[in-house]
N, C-alpha and C positions, 0 to 999 in steps of 0.2 A: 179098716182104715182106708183101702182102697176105692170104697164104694162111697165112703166119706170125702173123697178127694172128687168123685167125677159130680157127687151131688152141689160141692162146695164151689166147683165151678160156672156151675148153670145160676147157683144165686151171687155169688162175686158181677156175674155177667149183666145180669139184671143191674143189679146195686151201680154199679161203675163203670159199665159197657163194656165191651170185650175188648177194648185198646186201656184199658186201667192196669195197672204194675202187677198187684195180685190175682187180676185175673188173666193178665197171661203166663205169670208164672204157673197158676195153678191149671192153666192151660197145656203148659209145657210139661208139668209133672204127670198131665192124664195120656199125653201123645207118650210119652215113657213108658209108660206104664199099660201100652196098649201095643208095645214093641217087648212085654217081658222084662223089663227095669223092676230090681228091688224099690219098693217104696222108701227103705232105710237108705240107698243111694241117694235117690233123688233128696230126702229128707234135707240128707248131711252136705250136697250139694248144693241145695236153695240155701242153706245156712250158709255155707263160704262165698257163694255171692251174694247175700244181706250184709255180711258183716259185722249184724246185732247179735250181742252176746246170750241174747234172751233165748234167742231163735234156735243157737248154737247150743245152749245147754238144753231146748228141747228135741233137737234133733239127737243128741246124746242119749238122753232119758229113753227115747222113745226107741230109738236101736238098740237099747241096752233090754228094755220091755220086750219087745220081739224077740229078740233071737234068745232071753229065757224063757221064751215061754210063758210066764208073769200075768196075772189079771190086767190087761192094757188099758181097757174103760176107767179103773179105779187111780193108777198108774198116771196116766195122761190128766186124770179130771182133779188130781195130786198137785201135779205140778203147773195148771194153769191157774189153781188158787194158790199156788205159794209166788207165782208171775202176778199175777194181779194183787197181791199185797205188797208187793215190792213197789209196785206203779205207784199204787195210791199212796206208801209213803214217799215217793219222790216228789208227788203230787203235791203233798202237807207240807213237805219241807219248802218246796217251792214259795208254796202260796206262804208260809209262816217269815221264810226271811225277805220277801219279798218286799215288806214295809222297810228293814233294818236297812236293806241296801241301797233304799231310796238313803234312810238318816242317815247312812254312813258318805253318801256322794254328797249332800250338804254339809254333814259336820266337817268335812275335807273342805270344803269351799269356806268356810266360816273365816279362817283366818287372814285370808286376802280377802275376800270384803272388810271383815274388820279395820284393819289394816288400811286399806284404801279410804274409807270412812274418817279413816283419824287425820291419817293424809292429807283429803280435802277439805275438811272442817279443820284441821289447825296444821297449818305448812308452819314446815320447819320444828314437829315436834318430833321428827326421828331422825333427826340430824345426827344428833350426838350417835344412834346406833347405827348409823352408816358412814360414819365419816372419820369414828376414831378407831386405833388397833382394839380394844376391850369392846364397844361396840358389834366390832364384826365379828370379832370371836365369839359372842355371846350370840348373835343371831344368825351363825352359823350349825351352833349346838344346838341352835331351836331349832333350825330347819331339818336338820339330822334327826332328831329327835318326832318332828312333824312326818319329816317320811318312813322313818320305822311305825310311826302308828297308825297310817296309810296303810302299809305292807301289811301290818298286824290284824289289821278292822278290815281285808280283803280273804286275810288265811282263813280268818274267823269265818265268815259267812261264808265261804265255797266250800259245803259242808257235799260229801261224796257217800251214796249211796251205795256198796257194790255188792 
C-alpha cells in the first residue's frame, strides 16, 4: 500500500499539478510515511479531514484489513466496488427525479397562475371568496391544504441514499 501511495503521487501530480488537493494530500501522506508514520494513521487522518463518509468507511476497512492480517488486494478491491455502486445509484436517482422536481416546481406554480388568469380575464369573479367570512374560511383550507402538498411532493423526492 505504501509503495502505492508514493506511486499515486507522481500521477495525481501529473493529472492536476502539485498545488491540486489530492495531490498534496497524497503528498503529505508520502513526507509521513518517509518520517515512519503508520499508513493506517495517515489513512484514518485524511479521512477526519475530508469529512466524506466514503472515505471514512475506507479508512476503517482498510485498518481493520491490516492489522488482521487479511488478503488486503481482495479486501480493498471489495469495497471500492461496493463504493462505486453506491455512486452510481445516487447517480440514477439523481438523474431519475430530476424531471419530477422540475414537475413538482411547476405543479406548485399552477395555482397562482391559475388564479391570476381568472383574475384578469374576469375581475370581480373571486370576490365573493375574499370578501365574505365562508369565502375566507374556504380559501384558507385550500391554502393549508396547498402547503401540505408542497411539503409532501418535497419529502417525496428528497429521496436519501445511505
Amino acid at each position: 500500500m505504501e509503495n502505492a501511495i508514493v506511486s499515486c503521487q507522481k500521477e495525481l501530480e501529473m493529472m492536476y499539478g502539485p498545488d491540486g488537493l489530492m495531490a498534496r494530500e497524497i503528498a503529505y501522506m508520502t513526507g509521513q510515511m518517509r518520517m515512519n508514520r503508520p499508513i493506517e494513521t495517515l489513512m484514518n487522518e485524511f479521512a477526519d479531514r475530508s469529512g466524506l463518509e466514503d472515505v471514512e468507511n475506507f479508512s476503517r476497512i482498510f485498518t481493520i484489513a491490516k492489522r488482521s492480517g487479511g488478503q488486503l488486494v481482495p479486501i480493498i478491491s471489495h469495497t471500492v466496488q461496493i463504493m462505486d455502486d453506491r455512486f452510481q445509484v445516487k447517480e440514477e436517482l439523481r438523474t431519475l427525479t430530476a424531471s419530477r422536481k422540475f414537475e413538482q416546481k411547476v405543479m406548485s406554480l399552477m395555482p397562482f397562475l391559475i388564479i391570476l388568469y381568472i383574475d384578469t380575464s374576469s375581475p370581480g369573479f373571486f370576490t365573493v371568496m375574499y370578501t365574505t367570512f365562508m369565502g375566507r374560511f374556504i380559501m384558507t383550507i385550500c391554502f393549508m391544504v396547498y402547503l401540505l402538498s408542497c411539503y409532501l411532493s418535497r419529502k417525496i423526492l428528497n429521496i436519501q441514499v445511505g
